[in-house]
C-alpha positions as CSV (number, residue, x, y, z in Angstrom):
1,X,-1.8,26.5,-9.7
2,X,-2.0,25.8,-13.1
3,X,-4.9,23.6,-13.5
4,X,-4.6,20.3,-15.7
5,X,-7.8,18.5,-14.9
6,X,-11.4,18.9,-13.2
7,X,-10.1,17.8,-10.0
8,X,-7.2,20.3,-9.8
9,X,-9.8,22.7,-9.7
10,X,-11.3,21.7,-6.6
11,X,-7.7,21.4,-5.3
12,X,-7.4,25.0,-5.7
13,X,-9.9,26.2,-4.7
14,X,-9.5,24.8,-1.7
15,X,-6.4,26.1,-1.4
16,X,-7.8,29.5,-1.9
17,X,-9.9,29.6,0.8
18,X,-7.2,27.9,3.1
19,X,-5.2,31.3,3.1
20,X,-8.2,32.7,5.2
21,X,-7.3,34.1,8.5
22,X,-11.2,33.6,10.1
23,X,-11.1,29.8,10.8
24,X,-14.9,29.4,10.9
25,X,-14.8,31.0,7.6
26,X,-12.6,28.5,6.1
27,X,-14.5,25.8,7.8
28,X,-17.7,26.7,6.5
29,X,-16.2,27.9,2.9
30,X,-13.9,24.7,2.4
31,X,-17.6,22.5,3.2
32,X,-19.2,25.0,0.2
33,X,-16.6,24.1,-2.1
34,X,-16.5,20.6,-1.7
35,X,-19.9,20.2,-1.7
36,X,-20.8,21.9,-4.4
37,X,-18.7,20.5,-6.6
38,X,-19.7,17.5,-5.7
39,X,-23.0,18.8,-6.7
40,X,-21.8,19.8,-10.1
41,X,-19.8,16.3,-10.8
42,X,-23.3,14.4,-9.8
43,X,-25.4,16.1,-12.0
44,X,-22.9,17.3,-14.9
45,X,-24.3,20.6,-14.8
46,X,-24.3,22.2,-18.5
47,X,-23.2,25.6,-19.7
48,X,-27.1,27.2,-20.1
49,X,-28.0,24.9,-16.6
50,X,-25.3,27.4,-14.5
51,X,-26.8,30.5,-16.6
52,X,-30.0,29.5,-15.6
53,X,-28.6,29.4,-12.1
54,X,-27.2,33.0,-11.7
55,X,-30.3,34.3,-13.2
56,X,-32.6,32.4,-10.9
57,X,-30.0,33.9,-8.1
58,X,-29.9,37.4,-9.2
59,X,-33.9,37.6,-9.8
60,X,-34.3,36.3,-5.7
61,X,-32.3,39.6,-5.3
62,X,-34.3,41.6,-7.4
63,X,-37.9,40.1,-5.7
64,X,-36.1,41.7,-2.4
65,X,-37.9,44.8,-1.0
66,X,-38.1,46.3,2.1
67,X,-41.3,43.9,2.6
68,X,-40.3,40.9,1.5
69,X,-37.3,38.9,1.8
70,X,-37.1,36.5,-1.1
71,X,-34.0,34.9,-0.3
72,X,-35.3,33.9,3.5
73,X,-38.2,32.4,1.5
74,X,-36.3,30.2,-0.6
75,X,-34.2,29.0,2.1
76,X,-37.1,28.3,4.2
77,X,-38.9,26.1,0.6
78,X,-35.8,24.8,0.4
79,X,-36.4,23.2,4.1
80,X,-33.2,24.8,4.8
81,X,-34.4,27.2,7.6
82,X,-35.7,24.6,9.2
83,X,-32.7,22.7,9.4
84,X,-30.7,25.1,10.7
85,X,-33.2,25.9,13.1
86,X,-33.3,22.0,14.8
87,X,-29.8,21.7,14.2
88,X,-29.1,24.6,16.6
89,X,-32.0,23.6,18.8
90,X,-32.1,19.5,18.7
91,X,-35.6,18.0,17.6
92,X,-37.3,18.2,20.6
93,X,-36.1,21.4,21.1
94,X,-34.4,22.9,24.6
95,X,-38.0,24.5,25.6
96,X,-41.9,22.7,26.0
97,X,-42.9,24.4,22.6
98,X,-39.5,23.7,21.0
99,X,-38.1,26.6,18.3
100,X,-39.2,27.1,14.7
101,X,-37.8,29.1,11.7
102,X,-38.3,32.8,12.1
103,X,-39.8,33.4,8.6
104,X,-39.6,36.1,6.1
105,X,-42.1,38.9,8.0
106,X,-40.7,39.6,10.9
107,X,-40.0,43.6,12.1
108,X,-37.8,45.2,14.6
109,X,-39.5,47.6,17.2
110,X,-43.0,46.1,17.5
111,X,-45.3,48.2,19.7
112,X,-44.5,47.8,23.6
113,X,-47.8,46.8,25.0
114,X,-49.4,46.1,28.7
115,X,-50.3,42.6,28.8
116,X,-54.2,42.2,28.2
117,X,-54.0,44.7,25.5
118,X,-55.8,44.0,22.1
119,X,-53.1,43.3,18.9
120,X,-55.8,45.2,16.3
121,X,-54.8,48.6,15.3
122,X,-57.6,48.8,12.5
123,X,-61.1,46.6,11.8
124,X,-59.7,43.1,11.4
125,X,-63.2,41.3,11.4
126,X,-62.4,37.5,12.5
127,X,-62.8,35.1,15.2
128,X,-61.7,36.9,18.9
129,X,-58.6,35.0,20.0
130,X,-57.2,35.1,23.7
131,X,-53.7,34.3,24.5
132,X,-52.2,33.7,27.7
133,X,-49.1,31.7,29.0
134,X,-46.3,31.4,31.2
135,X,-42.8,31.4,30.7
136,X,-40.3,29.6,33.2
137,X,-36.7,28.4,32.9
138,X,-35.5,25.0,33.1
139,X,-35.9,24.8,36.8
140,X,-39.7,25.2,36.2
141,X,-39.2,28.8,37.6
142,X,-41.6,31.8,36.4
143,X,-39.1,34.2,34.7
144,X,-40.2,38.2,35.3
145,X,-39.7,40.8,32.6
146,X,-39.2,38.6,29.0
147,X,-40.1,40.4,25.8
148,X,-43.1,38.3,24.2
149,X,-42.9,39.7,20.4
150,X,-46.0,38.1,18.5
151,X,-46.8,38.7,15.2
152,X,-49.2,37.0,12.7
153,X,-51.4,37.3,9.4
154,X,-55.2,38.5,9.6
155,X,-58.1,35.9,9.0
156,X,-57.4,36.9,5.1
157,X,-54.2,35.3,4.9
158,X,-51.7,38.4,4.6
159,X,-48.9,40.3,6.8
160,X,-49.7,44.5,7.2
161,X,-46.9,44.6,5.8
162,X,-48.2,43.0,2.5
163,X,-52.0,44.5,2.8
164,X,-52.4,48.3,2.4
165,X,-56.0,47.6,4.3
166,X,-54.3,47.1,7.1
167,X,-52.8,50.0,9.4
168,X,-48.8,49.8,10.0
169,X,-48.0,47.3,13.1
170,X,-51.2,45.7,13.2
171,X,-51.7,42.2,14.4
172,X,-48.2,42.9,16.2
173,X,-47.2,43.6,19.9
174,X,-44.4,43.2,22.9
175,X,-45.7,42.6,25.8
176,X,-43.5,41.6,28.8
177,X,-44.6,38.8,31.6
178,X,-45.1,40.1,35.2
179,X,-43.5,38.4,38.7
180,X,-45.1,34.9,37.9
181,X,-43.5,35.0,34.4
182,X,-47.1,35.4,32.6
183,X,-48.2,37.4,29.7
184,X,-51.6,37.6,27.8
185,X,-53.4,39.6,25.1
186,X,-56.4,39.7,22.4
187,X,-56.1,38.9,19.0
188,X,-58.4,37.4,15.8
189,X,-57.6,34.0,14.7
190,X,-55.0,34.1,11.7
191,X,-55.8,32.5,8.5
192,X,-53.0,30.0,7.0
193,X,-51.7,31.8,3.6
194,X,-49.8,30.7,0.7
195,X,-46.4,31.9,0.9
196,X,-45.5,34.6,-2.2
197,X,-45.7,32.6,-5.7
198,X,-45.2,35.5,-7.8
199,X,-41.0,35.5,-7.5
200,X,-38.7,32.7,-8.2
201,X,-39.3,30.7,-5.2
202,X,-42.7,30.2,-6.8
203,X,-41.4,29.2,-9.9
204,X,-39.5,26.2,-7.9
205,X,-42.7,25.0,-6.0
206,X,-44.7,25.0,-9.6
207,X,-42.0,22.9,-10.9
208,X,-42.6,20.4,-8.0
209,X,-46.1,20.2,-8.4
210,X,-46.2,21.9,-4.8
211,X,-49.1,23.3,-2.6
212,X,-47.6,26.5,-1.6
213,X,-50.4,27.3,1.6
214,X,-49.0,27.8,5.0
215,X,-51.0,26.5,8.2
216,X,-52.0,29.0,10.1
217,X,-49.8,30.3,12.8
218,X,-48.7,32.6,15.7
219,X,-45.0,33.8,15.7
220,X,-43.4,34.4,18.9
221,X,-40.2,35.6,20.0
222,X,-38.8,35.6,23.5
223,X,-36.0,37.5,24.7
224,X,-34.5,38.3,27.9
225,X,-30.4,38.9,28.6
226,X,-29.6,35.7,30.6
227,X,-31.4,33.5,28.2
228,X,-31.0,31.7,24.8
229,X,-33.7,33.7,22.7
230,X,-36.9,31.6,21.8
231,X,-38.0,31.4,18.1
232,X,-41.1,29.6,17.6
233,X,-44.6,29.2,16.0
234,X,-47.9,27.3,17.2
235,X,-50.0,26.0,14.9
236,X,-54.1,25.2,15.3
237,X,-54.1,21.2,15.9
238,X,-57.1,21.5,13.5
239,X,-55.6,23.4,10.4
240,X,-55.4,20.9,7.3
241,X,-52.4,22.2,5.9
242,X,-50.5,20.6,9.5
243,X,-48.8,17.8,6.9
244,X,-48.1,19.5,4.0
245,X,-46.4,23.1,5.3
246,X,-44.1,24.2,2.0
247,X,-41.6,25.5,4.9
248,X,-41.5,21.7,7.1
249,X,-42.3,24.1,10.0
250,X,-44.3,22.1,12.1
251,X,-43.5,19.6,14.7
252,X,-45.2,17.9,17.3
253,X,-44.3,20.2,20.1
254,X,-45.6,23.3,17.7
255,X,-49.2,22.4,17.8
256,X,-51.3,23.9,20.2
257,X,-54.5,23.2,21.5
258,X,-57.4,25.9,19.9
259,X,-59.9,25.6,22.4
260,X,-63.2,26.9,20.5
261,X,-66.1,27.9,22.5
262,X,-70.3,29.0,20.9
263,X,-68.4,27.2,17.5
264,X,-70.9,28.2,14.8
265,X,-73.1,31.0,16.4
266,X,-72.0,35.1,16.4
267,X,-70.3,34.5,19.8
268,X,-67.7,32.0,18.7
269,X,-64.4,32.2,20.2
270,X,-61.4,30.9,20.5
271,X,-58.6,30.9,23.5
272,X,-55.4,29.7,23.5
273,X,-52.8,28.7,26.5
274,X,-48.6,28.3,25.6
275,X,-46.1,27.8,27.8
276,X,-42.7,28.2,27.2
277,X,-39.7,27.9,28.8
278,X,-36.0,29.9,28.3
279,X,-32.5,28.1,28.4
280,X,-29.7,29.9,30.1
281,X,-27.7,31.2,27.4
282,X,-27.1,34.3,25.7
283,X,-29.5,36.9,24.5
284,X,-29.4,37.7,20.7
285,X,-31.7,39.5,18.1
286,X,-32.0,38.1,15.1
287,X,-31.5,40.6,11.9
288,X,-35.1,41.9,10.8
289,X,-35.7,39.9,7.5
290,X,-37.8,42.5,6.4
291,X,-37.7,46.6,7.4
């Protein structure tokens, strides 16, 4: 096509990506192109504006490592993960906790662990946490043998993966539930933590004036064949950073209740009680963000 005028450009695009022979690729391709230029008509984008663009673009690839996945970060700034993630789920979610973006730090092949075993693989000085729940299906039925992979950040604020003070794998574990579909282990209470500022995700939240601290959290995946997997998070219901997560993470179903016991003395502790339950559905593994 021999292109005349702005529009005839979208035209052929379009046309472009009508040739391909995946339909859900030229679904979701055909939606790209005609929303982004939309995008580009609305705001007139200049010359240096799209240079600005493809370096910003090629720098999230650059900030990629095996330990940090800059491009899941800026989607999940973005509020883009999140979407996705109710989309797929509805905003009351299919389970009691409801699902939550899987976030940038997640690793394949988590120790194994009996349930009742401790998450600490080296001194991680912090409040003791205990864990316990039950997971059912939609009958209200215990479900035997899930995979409970948890993983979180120490009381400082950072992934192993980001903290060489750490040994490899702490503050993560699979456990699986037993015959009444219940699981439980030993943890420290995590510490919310700013999410990376020095790539250029960071460089958007500066530009919007934007606090870049998490609330503190507890990741948990649940997988069993037979089931839809379970993504999710819970959140302290006393954290102050609940209303202002830089990810929109947290919903009302997420928070869960911290029950603190000797608060203030050298016996303080905390324990915690979720329960989730499984859709029938199929079983998937999401791709490790990070290796």
């Amino acid at each position: 096509m021999i292109i005349r005028d702005p529009d005839m450009v979208t035209e052929a695009a379009l046309a472009a990506v009508a040739r391909a022979s995946d339909q859900r690729h030229a679904e979701i391709m055909s939606a790209l192109v005609r929303h982004l230029h939309a995008f580009l008509r609305d705001v007139r984008l200049t010359d240096a504006e799209l240079e600005t663009a493809f370096d910003f673009a090629n720098r999230i690839g650059q900030a990629t490592t095996d330990s940090h996945n800059e491009a899941a970060l800026f989607s999940d700034v973005l509020g883009a993960s999140t979407l996705v993630c109710l989309l797929n789920n509805g905003m009351t979610g299919p389970t009691e906790t409801g699902a939550a973006l899987l976030g940038p730090f997640w690793r394949l092949n988590a120790p194994e662990m009996e349930n009742g075993a401790s998450l600490l693989r080296s001194p991680t000085p912090g409040t003791p946490l205990d864990v316990s729940g039950q997971v059912r299906d939609a009958r209200g039925a215990p479900i035997e043998g899930v995979r409970v992979d948890v993983w979180h950040a120490s009381p400082v604020g950072l992934y192993e993966s980001q903290d060489p003070e750490q040994a490899d794998m702490n503050l993560r574990g699979v456990f699986k539930t037993d015959a009444d579909g219940r699981f439980q282990f030993h943890t420290v209470r995590p510490l919310g933590y700013p999410v990376p500022t020095d790539g250029p995700t960071g460089e958007v939240l500066r530009a919007q004036r934007r606090q870049p601290n998490r609330p503190a959290h507890l990741h948990f995946l649940l997988y069993r064949e037979g089931f839809r997997t379970l993504i999710t998070q819970v959140f302290p219901d006393d954290d102050p950073h609940l209303a202002e997560d830089p990810v929109f993470g947290v919903t009302p179903a997420l928070i869960g209740d911290f029950v603190v016991s000797g608060r203030g003395t050298p016996d303080e502790r905390c324990a915690l009680m979720c329960n989730f339950t499984l859709e029938a559905g199929t079983a998937r593994l999401p791709t490790p963000p990070i290796k």
